[in-house]
C-alpha positions as CSV (number, residue, x, y, z in Angstrom):
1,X,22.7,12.6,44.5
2,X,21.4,9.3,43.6
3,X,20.7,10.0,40.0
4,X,22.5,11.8,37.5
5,X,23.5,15.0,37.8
6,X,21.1,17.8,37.5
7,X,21.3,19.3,34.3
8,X,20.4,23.3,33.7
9,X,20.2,24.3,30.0
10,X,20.1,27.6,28.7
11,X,20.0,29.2,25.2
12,X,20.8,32.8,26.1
13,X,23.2,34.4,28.4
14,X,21.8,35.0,32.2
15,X,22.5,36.3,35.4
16,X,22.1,34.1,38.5
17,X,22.5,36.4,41.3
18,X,25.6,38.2,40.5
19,X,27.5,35.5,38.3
20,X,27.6,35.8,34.5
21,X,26.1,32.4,33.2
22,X,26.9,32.5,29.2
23,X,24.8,29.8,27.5
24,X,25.3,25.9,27.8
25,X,24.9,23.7,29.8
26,X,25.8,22.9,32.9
27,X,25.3,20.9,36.1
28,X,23.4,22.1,39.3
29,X,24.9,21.3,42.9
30,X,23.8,22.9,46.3
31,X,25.3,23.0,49.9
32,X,22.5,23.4,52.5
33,X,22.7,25.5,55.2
34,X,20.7,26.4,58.1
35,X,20.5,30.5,56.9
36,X,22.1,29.9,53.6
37,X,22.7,27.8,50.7
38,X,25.0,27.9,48.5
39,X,24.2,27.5,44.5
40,X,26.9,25.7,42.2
41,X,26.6,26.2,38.5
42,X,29.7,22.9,37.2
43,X,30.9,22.9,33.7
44,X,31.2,19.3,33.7
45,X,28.1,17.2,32.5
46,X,26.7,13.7,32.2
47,X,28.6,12.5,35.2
48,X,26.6,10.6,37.9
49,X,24.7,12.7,40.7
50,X,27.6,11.7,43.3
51,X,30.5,12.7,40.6
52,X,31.4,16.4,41.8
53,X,34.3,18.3,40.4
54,X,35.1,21.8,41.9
55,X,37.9,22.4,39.4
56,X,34.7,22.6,36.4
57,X,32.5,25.3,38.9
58,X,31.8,28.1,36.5
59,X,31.0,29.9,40.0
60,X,29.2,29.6,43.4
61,X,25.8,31.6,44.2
62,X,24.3,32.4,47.9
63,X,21.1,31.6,48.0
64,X,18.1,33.0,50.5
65,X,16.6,30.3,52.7
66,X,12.6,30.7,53.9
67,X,10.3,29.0,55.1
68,X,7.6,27.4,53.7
69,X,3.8,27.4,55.5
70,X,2.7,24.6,53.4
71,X,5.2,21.4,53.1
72,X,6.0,20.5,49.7
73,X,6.3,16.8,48.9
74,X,8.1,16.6,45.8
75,X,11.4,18.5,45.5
76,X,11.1,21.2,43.1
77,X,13.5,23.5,40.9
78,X,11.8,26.1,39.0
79,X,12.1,29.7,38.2
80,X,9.0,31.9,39.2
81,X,9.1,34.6,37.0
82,X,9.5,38.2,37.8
83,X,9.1,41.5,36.1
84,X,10.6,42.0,32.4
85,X,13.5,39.4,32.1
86,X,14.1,38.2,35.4
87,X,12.9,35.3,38.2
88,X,13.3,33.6,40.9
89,X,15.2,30.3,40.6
90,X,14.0,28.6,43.6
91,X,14.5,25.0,44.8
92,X,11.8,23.7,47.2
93,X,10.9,20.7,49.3
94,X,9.5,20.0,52.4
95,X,9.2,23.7,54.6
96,X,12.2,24.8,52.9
97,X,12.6,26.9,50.0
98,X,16.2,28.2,48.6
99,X,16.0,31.4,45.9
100,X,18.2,33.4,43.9
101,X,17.0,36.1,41.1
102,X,17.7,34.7,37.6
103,X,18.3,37.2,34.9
104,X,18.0,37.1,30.8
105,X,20.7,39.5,29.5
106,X,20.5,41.1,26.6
């Protein structure tokens, strides 16, 4: 939000939850919940962290909410891999963390 735009690049097609993600790039936006957040994967890029469009989402993802027993002090996005071709992109900070299972396709 005070920055630019989160940017998420990928060289291969992917699964993020159930929506289809072909390769690009793209911007990263969330809505925090209590119990759930939702994940927004934007067409648009290079636009200002404060610059949403809803007419570029590719799609929205729920995301699972837990908490944390250790505070983290540095928000985080990273994907925690998994069996095979698939993760866990998860976006921590503070008790919170928010997942969804990322997927390679073939």
């Amino acid at each position: 939000g005070a920055n630019e735009a989160t940017h998420f690049r990928t060289d291969r097609d992917l699964m993020v939850g159930t929506l289809h993600v072909p390769r690009g790039t793209y911007t990263l936006w969330t809505i925090p919940n209590r119990d759930e957040w939702m994940l927004i994967i934007n067409r648009e890029t290079g636009q200002w962290g404060t610059d949403y469009d809803k007419t570029q989402d590719l799609g929205r993802i729920p995301m699972k909410v837990s908490t944390l027993e250790e505070p983290i002090e540095q928000f985080t996005i990273a994907i925690q891999p998994r069996a095979g071709r698939s993760g866990l992109l998860a976006l921590t900070w503070d008790t919170i963390e928010a997942s969804v299972p990322i997927r390679v396709e073939k």
